[in-house]
LUMZALO-31580 format. One record per atom (N, C-alpha, C): x, y, z. Coordinates in steps of 0.001 Angstrom, whole numbers, plus 500000, padded with zeros to 6 digits. Layout:
XYZ;...
//
This chain:
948320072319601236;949141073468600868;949004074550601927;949927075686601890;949929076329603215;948626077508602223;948450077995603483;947739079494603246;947867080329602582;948958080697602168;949641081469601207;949849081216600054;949919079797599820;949812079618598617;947877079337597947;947676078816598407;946101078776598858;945419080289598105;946084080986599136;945472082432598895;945886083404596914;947371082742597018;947623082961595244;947192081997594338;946767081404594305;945667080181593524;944247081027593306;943515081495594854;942141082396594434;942394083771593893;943606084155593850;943842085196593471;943793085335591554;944545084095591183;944313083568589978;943225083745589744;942416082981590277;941210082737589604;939925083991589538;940440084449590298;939685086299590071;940036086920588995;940990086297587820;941466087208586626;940193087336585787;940097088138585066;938802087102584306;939608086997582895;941053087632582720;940679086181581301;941655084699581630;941185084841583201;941529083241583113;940899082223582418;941068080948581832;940613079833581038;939908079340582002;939354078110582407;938849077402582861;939175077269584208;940679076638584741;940551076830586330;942281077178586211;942452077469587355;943819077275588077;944278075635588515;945386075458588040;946233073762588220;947094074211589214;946883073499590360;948161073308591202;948702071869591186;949873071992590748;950630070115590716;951199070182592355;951231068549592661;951397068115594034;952312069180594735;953326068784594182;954970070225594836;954509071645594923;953126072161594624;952830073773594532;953630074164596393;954232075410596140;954202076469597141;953831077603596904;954178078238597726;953736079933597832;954867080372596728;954491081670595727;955596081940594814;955574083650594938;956466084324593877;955720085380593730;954836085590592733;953466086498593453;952363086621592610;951494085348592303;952742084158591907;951997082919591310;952556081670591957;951877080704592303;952432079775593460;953151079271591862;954332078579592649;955499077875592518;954479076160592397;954841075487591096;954235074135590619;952942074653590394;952849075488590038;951209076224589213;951335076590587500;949795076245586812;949358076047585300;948495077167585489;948150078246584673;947080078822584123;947021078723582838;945835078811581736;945818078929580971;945139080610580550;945682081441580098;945291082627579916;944843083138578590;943345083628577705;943223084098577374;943785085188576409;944356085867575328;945025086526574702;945880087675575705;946770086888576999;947374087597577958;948223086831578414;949134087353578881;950421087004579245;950675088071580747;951111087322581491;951720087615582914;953284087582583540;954017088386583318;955079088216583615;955786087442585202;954814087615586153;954973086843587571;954547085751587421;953994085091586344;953385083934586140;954074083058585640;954969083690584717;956158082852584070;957718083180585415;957710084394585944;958925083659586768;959791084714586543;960517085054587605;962019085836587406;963107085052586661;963170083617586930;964507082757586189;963471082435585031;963572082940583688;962611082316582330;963119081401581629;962804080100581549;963398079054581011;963907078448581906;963859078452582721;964818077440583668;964035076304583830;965140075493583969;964603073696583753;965699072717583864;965466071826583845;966859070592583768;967240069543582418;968075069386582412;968575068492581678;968882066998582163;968940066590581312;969304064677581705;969713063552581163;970841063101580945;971067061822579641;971696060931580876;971687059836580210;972417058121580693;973522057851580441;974462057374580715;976000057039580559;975434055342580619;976469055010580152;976819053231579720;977981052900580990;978345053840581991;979539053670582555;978702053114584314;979251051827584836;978325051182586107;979125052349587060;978294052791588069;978820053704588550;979879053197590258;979947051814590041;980915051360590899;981951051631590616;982197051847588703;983491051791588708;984016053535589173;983079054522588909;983764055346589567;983787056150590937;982726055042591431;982846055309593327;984269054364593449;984443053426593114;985838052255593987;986984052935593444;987097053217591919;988287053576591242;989007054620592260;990224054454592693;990945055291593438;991907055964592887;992352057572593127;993284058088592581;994139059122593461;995188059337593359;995555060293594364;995023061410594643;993592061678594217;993059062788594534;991886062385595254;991430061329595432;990380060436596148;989739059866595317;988376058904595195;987806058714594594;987211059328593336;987586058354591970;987107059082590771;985368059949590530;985042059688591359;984081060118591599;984029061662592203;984874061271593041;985461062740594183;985920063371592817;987037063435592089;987961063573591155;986957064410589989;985857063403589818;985079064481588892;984020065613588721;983608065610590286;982720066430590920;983698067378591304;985069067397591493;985645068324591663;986200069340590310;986463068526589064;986388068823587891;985678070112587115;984179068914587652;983129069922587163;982821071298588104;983463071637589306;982730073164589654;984071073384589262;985525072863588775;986507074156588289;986139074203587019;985339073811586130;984896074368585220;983472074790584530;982617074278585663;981580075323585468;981407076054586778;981290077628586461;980913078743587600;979832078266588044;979582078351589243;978392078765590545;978108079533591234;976897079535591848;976879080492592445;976371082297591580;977028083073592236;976831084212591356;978283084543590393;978947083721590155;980492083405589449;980189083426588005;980779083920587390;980572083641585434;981487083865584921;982253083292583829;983349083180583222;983520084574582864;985275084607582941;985990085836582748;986206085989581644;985936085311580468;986013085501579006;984190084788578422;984221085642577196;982959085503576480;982992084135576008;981655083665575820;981680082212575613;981081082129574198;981320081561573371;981126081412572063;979674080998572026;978613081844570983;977281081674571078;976565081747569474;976549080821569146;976103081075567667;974555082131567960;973694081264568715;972664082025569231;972346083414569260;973509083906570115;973568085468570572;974320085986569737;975005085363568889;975757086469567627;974483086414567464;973934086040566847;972976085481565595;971970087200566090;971683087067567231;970835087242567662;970746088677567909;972526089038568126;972807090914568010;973044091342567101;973104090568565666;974020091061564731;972559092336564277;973396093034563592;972736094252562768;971658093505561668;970753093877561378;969607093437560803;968871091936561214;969343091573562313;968356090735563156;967172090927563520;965815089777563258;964474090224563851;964689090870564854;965668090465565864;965556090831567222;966210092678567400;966467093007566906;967521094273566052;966303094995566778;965166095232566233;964174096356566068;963665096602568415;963444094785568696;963807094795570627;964579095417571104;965847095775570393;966938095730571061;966815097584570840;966618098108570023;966389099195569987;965034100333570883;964042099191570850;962615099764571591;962966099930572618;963889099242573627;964269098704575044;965641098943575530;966073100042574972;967770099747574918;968240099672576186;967758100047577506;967875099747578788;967666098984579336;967153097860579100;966989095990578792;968110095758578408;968491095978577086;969747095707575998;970998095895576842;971361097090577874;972003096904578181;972532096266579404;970963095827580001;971215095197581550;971418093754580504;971121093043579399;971460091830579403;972346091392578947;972984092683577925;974095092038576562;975171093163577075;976269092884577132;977046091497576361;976912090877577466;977047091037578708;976937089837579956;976435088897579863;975388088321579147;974882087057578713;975978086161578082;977288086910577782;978111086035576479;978410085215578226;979079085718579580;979623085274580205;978793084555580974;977839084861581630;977089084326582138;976213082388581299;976892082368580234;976594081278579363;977427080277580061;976887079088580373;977590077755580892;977908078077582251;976805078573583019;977173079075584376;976058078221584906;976187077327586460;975194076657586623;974143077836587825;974848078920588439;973967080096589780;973898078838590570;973036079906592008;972894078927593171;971794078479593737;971198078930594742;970023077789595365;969570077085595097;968715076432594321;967781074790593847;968469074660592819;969705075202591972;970848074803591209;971337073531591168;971442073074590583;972234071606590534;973058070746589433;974381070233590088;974195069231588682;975012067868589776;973790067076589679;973957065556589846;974455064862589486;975383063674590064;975840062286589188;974777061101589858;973620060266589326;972767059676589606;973172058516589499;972651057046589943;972689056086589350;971389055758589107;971105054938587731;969710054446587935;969469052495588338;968375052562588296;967972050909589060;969229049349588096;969820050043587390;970507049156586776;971788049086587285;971949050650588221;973424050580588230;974546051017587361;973757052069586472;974183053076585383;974469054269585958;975799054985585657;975818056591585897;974774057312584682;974135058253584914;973092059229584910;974006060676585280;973450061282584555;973622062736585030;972272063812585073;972051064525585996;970745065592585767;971430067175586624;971052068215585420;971662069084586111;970873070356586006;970151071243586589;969343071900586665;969788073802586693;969475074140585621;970134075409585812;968897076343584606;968742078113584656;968252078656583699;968676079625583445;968374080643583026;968410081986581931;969368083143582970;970007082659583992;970428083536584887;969900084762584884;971030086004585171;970607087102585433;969756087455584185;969917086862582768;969087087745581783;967760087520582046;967390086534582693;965807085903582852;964994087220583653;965754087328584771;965313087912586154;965565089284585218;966641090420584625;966288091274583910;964988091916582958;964862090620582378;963247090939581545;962374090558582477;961922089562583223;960682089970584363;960797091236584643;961075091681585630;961567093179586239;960920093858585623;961544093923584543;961451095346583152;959933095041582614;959614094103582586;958662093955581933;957148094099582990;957168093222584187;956519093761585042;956382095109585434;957166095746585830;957303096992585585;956644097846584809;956717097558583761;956114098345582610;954209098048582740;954391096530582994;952639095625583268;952090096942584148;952735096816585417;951885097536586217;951628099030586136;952540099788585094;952111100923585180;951204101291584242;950885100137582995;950073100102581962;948741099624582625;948400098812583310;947552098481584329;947231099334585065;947624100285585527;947119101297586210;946587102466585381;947081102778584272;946595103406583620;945391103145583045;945003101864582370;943684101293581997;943010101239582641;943096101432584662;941980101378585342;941728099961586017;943016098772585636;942636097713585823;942269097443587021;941136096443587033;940398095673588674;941218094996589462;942484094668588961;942758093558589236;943932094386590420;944269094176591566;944637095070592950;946365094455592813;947089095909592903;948645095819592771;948990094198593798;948457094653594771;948841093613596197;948978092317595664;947869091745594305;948351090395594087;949689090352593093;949935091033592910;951591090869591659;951472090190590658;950340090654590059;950315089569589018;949495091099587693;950153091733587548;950291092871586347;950155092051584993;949737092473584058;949423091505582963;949109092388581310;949979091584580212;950032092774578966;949124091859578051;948118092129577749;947445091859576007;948872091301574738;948659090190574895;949561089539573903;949168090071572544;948024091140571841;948126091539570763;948766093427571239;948951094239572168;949855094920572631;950822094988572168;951693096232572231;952558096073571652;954113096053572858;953668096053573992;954141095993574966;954143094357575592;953060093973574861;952687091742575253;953821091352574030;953798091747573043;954410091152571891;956085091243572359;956531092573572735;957762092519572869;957876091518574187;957276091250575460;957566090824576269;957748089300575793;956901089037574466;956940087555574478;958372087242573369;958870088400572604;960193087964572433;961358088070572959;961439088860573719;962472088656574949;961945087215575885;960983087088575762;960796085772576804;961255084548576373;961005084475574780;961558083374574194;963063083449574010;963548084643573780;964930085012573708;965680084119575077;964558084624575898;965696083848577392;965267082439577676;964030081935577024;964015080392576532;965039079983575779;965297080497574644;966324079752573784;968091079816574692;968421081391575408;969234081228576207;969382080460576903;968538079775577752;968345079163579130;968545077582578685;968423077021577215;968502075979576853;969646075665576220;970268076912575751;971391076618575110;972829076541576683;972278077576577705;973666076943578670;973097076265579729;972188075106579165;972428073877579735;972867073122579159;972812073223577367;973373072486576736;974765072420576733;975300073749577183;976850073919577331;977077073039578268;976664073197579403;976822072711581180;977140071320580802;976318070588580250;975749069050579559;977337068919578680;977308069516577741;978754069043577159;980324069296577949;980284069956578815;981123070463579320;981407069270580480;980160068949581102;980129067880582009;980363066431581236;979737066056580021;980347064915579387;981919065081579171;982408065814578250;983805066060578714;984684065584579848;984007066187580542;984936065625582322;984671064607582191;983881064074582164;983395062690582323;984135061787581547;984419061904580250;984919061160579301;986335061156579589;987151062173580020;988297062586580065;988833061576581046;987945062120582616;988752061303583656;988462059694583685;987318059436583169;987238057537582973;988276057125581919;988454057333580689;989540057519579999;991039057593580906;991011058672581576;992476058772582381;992928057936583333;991989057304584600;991770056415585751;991497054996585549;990536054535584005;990359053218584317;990775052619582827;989931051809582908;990547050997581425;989021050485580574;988010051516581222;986539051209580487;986888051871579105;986330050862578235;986152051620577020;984946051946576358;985088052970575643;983519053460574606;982758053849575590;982719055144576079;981665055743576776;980667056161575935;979520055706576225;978313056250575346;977064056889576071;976428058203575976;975580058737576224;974147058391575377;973508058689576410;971505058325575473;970386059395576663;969346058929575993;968334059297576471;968292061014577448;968428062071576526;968968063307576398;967552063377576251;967091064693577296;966362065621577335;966482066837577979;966128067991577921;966515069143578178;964982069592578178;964605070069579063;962911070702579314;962837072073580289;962625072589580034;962053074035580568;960539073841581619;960632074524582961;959537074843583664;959163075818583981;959493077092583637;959527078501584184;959111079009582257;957659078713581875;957755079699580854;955886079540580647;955704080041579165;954502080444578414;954450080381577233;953615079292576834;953183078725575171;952207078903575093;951875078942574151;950226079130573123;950342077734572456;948894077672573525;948431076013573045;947157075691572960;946424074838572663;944876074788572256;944518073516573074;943553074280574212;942892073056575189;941718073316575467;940767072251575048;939212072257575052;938871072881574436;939498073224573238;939126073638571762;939583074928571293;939906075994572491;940408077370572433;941676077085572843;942477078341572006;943994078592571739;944016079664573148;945315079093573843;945456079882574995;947237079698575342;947284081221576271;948630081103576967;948922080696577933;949693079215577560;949544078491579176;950729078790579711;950932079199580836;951479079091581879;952113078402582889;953450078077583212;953730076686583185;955059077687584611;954827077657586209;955659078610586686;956116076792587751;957183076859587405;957716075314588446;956473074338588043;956438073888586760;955396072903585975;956313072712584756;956273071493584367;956532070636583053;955374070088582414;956025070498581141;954693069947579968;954625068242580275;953267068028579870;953530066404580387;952768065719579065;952469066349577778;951439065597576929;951511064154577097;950673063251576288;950536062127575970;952347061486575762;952600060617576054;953694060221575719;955217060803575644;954527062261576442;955951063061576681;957327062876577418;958432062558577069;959147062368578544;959435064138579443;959104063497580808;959590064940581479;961037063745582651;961342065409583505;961885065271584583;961631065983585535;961519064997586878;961095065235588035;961787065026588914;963087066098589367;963695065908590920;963658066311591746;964045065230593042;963614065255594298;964787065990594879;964570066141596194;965312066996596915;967039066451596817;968046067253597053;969233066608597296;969748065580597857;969996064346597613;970303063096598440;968537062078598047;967703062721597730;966566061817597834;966850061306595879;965366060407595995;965296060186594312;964907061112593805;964601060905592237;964264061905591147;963907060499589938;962620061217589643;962107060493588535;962316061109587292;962426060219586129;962238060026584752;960782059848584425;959697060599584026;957989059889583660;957669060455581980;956550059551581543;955874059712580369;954658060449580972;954504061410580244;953197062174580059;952155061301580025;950700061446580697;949612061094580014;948509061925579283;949389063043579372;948580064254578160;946669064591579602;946763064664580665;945832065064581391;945017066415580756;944243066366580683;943651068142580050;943478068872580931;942889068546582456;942888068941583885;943500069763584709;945033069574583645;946145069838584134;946851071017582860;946276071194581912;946768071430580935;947966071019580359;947452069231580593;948839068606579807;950145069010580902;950007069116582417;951542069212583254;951174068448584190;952924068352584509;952551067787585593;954071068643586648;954235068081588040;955187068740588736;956650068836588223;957392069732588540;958723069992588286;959923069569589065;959273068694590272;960094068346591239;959895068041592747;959985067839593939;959506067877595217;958437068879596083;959409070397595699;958259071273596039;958368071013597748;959159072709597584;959843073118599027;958333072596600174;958791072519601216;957566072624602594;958194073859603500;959342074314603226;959630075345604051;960750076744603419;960293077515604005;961430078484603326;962566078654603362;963083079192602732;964605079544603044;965575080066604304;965015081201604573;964851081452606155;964806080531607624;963885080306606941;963153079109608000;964229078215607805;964561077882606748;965226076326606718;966819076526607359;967300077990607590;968396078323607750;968539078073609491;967243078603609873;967247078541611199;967067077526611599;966370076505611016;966021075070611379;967173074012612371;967521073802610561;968677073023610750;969584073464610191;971237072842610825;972794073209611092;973043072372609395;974272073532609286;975460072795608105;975778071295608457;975925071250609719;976619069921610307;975445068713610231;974057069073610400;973064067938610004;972677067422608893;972683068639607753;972990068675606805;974262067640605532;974990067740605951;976640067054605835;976335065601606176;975451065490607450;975459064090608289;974747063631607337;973458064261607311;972541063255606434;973166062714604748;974141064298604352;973678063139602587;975641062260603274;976533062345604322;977230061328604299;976310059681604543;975537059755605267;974655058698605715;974007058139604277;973865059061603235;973210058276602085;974338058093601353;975776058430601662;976592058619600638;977003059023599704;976582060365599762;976612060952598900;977467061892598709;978521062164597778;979654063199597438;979096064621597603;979159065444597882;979231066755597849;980291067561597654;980326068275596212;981419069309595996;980365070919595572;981193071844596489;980540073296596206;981250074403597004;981643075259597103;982609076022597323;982444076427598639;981132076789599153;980905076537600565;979941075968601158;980026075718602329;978709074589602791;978069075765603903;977990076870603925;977852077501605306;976519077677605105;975893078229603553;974207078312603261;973670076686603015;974267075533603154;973778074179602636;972622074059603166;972001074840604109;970705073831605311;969535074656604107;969925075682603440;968224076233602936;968035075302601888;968543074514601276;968360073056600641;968348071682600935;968332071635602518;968588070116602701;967375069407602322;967898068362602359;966591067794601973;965195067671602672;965649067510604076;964414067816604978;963544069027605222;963950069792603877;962987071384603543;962281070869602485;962032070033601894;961484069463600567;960157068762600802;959463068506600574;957745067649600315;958775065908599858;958106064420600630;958454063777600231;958235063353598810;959111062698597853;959019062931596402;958340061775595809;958188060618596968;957804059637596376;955803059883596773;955414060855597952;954175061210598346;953749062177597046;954667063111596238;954318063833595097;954241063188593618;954987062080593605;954733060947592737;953451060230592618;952898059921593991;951873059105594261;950186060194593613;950942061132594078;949607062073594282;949628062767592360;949963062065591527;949574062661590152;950048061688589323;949842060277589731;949818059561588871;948629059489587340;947850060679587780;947044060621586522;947346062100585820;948560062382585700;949402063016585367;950403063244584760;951133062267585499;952702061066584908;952997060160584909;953473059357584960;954230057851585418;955561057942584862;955842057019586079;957718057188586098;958032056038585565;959000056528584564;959722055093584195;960923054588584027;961657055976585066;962779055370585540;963261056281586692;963633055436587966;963859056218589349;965272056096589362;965838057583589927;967412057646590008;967587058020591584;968794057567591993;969297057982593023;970592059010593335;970521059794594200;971904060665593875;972869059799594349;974338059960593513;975559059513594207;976416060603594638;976383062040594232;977196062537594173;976444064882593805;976874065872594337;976206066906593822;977227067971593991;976939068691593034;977950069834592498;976746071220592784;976676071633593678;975939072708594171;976593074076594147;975729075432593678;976650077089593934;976358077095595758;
//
């Protein structure tokens, strides 16, 4: 791992109500405050840089019954059905910093503003929260945003279309960090705390009354962050169903093996006998027999694994490849045009509105995925490897 991340790992571990140790999974980088593919388990405390500016963000993933030859060969006057539906899906889901021009129907967020709602009494303590998130959350719903954004058409080892599409809590996520950090550090300074601004890692007493609200807005943008992937997910079956239906003569499309998992958050869970807030910042829960998802860079694979419930790890394991270089860096590196070369060379479709930022994601900015596989097999195991055919990027 580089230095920097290195250096926010010991920084962790200087908290004192850290639990037992700091977890870095294979993919860790440098993050803010808290490396990126990092576990703490914390003591009756909660850290807002620990959980993440995007809260809830994570991917989704189900199987199609449809061989995905038939919609690479199937030809249509718009090119390949394949082409045809990757083009589909970004005219109807926004990217990027784009969000629908009309409110999107939310049982959730009615639910959730109406007048005498638990959440009623938040919405009042914070009303300058309230108004950086609501109503804009109605639009910002079924929006996939941009950089490590994604939504994939995969095949797996059978020769099945797959879909995995990676999106979270948009702007409302990054709103409550902010606000809430914010508030950490000036309450932290007031108590005198040891712990030195420089590491960014400000921190509220989950019996507080300043920890308590942070942890229902946090779940608030958990339950957000899951519900518009669930949109993204139906919205993308749709297309899917529509144009195979329209182009070929397959019948009975059937979907399976649906999961939807979060890596950017904080549960209260009980490991090595004490109840603690684990911390989970670019980490997936991995218990005993859990399914997670693990993808690799754009154009590379991405695994499907079962948990082996590790305690080491606090029950995680990685969230995906796990950058080797920055954004910056990766801009200057390498060209749009090498970029383009490589995923044509794997064959791979690319639809996204522009290609001019494509290099701070290529794949050759990523940790190899099958070297991050190898390195936590007592962690996960994969039990099913996908390949990209096709990516719908902001």
């Amino acid at each position: 791992m580089d230095e920097n991340c290195l250096q926010q790992a010991l920084n962790l571990a200087e908290l004192p109500f850290i639990y037992k140790w700091v977890a870095l999974m294979p993919d860790t980088h440098a993050g803010y405050g808290m490396p990126i593919g990092g576990v703490i388990a914390a003591l009756g405390t909660i850290i807002p840089n620990a959980v993440g500016v995007d809260i809830g963000c994570g991917v989704v993933f189900f199987k199609t019954n449809i061989p995905v030859h038939l919609v690479r060969d199937c030809r249509t006057p718009q090119g390949t059905l394949l082409q045809v539906i990757t083009k589909n899906i970004l005219r109807e889901i926004p990217v990027g910093f784009s969000h629908h021009q009309k409110k999107q129907e939310s049982a959730y967020l009615s639910e959730l503003l109406a007048a005498g709602s638990p959440f009623a009494e938040e919405l009042r303590k914070h009303p300058q929260l309230a108004d950086l998130c609501f109503p804009s959350a109605f639009k910002q719903l079924g929006t996939l945003g941009g950089g490590n954004h994604f939504i994939e058409l995969q095949e797996d080892e059978e020769g099945y279309l797959c879909v995995m599409l990676h999106s979270g809590s948009r702007n409302v996520g990054k709103q409550v960090c902010d606000y809430f950090n914010k508030l950490a550090k000036k309450l932290n300074e007031s108590w005198g705390s040891p712990i030195p601004p420089s590491y960014q890692l400000a921190y509220l007493p989950v019996d507080d009354e300043t920890g308590q609200s942070y942890l229902r807005w946090m779940n608030m943008c958990l339950n957000f962050a899951r519900e518009n992937r669930e949109l993204i997910k139906e919205r993308v079956k749709s297309v899917i169903v529509r144009l195979v239906d329209q182009y070929t003569d397959f019948d009975g499309v059937e979907f399976g093996m649906e999961i939807n998992a979060h890596h950017n958050y904080a549960s209260l869970e009980t490991h090595y006998g004490q109840e603690v807030w684990v911390h989970r910042k670019g980490a997936i829960s991995a218990r005993k027999g859990e399914l997670g998802i693990v993808p690799g860079a754009m154009g590379r694979a991405s695994y499907i694994v079962r948990g082996m419930g590790n305690p080491e790890s606090f029950c995680s394991c990685s969230h995906g490849a796990g950058r080797k270089m920055g954004r910056r860096k990766a801009l200057t590196t390498y060209s749009e045009g090498e970029v383009l070369k490589e995923l044509k060379e794997q064959s791979v479709v690319l639809e996204t509105p522009s290609t001019k930022d494509i290099a701070d994601e290529a794949p050759f900015v990523y940790k190899n995925i099958e070297d991050v596989m190898a390195q936590q097999t007592d962690l996960a195991v994969p039990i099913l490897k996908l390949r990209t055919v096709a990516v719908v990027k902001g």
